[in-house]
Short mmCIF file of the C-alpha atoms (twelve columns), coordinates in Angstrom:
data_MODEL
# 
_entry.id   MODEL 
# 
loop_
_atom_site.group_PDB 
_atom_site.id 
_atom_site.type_symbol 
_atom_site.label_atom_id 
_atom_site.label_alt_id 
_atom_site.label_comp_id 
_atom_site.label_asym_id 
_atom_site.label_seq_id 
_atom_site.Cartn_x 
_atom_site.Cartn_y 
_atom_site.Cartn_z 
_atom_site.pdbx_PDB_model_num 
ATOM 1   C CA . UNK A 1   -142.746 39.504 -39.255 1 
ATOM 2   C CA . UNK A 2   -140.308 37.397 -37.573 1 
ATOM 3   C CA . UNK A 3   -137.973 34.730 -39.586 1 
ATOM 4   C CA . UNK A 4   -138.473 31.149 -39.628 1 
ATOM 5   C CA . UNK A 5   -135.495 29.306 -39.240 1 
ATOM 6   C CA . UNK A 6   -135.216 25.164 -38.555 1 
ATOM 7   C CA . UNK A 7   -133.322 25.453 -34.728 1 
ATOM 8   C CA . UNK A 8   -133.150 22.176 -34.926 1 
ATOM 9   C CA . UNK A 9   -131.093 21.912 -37.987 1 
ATOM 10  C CA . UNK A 10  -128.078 19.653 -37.149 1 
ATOM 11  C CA . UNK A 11  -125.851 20.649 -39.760 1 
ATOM 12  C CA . UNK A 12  -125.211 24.233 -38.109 1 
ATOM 13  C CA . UNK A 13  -124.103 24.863 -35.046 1 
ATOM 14  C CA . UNK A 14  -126.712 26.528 -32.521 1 
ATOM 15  C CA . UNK A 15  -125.143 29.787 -31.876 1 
ATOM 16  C CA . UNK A 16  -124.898 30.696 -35.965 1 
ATOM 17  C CA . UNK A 17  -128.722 29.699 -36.276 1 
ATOM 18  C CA . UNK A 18  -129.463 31.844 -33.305 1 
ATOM 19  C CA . UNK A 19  -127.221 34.663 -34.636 1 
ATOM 20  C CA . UNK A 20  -129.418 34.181 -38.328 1 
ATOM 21  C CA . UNK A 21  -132.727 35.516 -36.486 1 
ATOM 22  C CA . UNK A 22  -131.338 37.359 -33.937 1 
ATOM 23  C CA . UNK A 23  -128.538 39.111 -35.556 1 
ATOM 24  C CA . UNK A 24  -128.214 41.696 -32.259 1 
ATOM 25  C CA . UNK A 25  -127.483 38.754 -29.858 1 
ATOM 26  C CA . UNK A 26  -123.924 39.581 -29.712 1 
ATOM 27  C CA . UNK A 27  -123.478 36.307 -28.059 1 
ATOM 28  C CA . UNK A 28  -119.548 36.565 -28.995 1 
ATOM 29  C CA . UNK A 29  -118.885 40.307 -27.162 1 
ATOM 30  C CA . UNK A 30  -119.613 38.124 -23.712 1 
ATOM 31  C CA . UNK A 31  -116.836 39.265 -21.487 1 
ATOM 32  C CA . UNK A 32  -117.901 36.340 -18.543 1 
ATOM 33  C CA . UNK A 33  -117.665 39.259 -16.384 1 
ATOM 34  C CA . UNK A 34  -120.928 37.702 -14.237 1 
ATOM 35  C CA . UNK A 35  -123.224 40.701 -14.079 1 
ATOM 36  C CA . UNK A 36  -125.594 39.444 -15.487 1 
ATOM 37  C CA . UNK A 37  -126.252 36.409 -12.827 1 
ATOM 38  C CA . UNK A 38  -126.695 39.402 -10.233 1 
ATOM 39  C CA . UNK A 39  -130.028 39.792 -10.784 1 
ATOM 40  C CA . UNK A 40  -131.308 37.118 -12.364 1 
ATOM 41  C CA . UNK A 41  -134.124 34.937 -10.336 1 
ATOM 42  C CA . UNK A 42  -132.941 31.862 -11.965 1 
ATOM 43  C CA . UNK A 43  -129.183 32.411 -10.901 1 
ATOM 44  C CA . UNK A 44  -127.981 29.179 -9.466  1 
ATOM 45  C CA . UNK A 45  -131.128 27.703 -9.954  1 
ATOM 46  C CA . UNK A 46  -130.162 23.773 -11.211 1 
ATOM 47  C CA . UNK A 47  -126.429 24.611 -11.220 1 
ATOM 48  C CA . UNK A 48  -126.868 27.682 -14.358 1 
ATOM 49  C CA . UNK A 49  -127.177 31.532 -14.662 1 
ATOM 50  C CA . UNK A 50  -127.237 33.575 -17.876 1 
ATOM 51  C CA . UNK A 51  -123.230 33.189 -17.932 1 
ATOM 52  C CA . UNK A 52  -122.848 29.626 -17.578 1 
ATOM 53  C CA . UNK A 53  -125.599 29.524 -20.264 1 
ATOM 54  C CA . UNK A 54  -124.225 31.391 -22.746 1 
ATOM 55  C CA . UNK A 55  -120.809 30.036 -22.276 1 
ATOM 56  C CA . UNK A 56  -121.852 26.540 -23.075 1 
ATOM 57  C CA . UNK A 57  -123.754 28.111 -26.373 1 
ATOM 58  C CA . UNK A 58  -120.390 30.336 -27.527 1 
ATOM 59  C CA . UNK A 59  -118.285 26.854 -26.445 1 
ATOM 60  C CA . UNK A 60  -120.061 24.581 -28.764 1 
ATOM 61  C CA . UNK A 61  -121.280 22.541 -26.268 1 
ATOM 62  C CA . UNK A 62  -124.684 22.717 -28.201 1 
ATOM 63  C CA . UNK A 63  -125.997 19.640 -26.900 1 
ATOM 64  C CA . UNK A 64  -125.780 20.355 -23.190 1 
ATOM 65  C CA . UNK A 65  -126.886 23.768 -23.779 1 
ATOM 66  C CA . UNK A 66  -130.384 22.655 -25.657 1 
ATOM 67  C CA . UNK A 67  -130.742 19.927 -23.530 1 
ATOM 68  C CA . UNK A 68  -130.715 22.121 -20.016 1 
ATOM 69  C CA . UNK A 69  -133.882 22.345 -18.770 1 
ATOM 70  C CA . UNK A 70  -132.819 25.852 -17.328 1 
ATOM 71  C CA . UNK A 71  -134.432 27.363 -20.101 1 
ATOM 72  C CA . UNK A 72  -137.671 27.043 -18.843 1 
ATOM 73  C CA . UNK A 73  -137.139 27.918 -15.425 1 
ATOM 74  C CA . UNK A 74  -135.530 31.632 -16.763 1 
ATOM 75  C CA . UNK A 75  -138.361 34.046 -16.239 1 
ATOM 76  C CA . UNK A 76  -137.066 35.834 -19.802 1 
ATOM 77  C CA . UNK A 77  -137.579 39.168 -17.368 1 
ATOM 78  C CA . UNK A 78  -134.436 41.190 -19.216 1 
ATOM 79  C CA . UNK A 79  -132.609 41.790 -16.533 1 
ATOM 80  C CA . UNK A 80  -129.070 39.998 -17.722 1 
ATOM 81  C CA . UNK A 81  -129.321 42.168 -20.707 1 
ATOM 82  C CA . UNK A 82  -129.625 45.605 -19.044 1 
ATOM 83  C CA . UNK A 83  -126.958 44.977 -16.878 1 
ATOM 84  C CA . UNK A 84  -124.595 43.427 -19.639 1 
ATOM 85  C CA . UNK A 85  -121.978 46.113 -20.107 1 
ATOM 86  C CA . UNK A 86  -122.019 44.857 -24.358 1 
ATOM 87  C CA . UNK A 87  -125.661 44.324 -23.898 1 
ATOM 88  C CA . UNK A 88  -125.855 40.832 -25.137 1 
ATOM 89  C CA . UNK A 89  -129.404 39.657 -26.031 1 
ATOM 90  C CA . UNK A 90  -129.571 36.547 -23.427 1 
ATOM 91  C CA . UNK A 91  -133.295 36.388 -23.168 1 
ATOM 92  C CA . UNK A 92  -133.599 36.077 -27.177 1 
ATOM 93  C CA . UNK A 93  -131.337 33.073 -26.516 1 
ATOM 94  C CA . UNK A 94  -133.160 31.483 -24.284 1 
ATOM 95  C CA . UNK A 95  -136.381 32.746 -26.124 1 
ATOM 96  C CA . UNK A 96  -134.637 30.396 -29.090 1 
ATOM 97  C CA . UNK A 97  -133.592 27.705 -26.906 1 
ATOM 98  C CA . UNK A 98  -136.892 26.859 -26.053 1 
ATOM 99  C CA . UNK A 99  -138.238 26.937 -29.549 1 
ATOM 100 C CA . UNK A 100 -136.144 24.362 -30.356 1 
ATOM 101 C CA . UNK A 101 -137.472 21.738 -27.859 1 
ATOM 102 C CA . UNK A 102 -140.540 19.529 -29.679 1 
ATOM 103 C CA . UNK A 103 -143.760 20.735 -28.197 1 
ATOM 104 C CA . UNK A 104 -144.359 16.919 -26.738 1 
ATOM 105 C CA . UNK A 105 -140.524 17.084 -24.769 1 
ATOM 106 C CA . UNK A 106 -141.394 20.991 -23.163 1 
ATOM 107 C CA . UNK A 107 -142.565 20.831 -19.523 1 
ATOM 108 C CA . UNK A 108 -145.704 19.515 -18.550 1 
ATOM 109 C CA . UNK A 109 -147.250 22.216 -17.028 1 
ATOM 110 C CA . UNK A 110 -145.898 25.073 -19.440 1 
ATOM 111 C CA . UNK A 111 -147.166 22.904 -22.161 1 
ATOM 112 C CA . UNK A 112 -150.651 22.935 -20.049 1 
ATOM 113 C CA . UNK A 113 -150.995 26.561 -19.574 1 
ATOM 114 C CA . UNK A 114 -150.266 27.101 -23.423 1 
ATOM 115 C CA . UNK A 115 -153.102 24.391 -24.041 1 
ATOM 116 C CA . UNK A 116 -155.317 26.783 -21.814 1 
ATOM 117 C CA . UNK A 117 -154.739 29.643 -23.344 1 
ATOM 118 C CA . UNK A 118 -155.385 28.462 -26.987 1 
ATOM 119 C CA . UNK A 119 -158.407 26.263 -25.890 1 
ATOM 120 C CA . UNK A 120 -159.791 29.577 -23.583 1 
ATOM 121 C CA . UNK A 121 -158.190 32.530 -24.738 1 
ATOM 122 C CA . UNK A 122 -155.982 33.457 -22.035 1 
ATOM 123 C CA . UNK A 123 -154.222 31.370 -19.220 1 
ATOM 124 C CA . UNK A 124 -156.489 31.947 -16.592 1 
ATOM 125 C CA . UNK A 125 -158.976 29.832 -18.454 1 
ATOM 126 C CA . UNK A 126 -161.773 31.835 -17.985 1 
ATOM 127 C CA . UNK A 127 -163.910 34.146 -20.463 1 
ATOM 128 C CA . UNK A 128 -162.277 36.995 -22.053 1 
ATOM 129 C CA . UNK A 129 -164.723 39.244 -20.856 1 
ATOM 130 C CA . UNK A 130 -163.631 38.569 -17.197 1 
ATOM 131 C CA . UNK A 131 -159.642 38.091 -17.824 1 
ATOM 132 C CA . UNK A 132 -160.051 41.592 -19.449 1 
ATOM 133 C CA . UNK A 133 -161.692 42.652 -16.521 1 
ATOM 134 C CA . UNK A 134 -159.077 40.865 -14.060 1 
ATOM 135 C CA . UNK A 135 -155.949 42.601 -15.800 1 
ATOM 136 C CA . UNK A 136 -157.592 46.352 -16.080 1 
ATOM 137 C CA . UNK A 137 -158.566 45.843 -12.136 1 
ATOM 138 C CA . UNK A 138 -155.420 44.786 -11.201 1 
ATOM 139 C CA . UNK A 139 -153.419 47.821 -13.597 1 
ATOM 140 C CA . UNK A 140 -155.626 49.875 -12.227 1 
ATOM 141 C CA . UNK A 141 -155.055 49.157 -7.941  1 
ATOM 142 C CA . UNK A 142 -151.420 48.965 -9.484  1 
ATOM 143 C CA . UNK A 143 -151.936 53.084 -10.644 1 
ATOM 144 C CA . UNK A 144 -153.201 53.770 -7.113  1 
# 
């Protein structure tokens, strides 16, 4: 069971209410060597990576960091952390970042698939039966 902090406690900065529920973050080791904005497919992507990101959160700058909409266009897909040579837990950041935002401020239409799935089930809005069926079809032309 995961741990239910307040993120948007004002009293504390971000980074130490991050590092409360994800104690391996390691958000401090960050060398702002840049690997990890090799790979990413949000690299550059409204003037951010995974570095510039994280840099902002270890500087303090708490506000600009929570307000940056960047956090919703990072697909969460890992890849910053495998690279990072002190394997810094970026997409648990971002993960927390997010959380933080009041359901009514989080982008429209992430806010609309989430409706769809609770409403439906799944995303897709369709019945389970046939999203169950969609997923095993496409693992299985995946397999072959």
């Amino acid at each position: 069971m995961s741990k239910i902090i307040d993120l948007t406690d004002q009293g504390t900065a971000f980074k130490e209410r991050v590092l409360s529920v994800v104690p391996d973050a390691n958000l401090d080791l960050c060398l702002t060597c840049g690997t990890c904005t090799g790979g990413c497919p949000a690299s550059d992507l409204m003037g951010l990576d995974p570095r510039k990101f994280l840099r902002l959160v270890n500087l303090g700058l708490d506000d600009q960091a929570l307000a940056s909409e960047w956090a919703w266009v990072c697909t969460m897909c890992g890849r910053c952390m495998y690279v990072c040579p002190m394997k810094i837990n970026i997409p648990k950041l971002i993960y927390n970042t997010r959380k933080s935002w009041p359901l009514e401020n989080r982008p429209k239409g992430i806010r609309g698939s989430c409706e769809q799935h609770v409403r439906a089930g799944n995303a897709m809005g369709v019945p389970t039966e046939d999203f169950i069926w969609t997923v095993e079809d496409v693992a299985e032309e995946l397999r072959n």
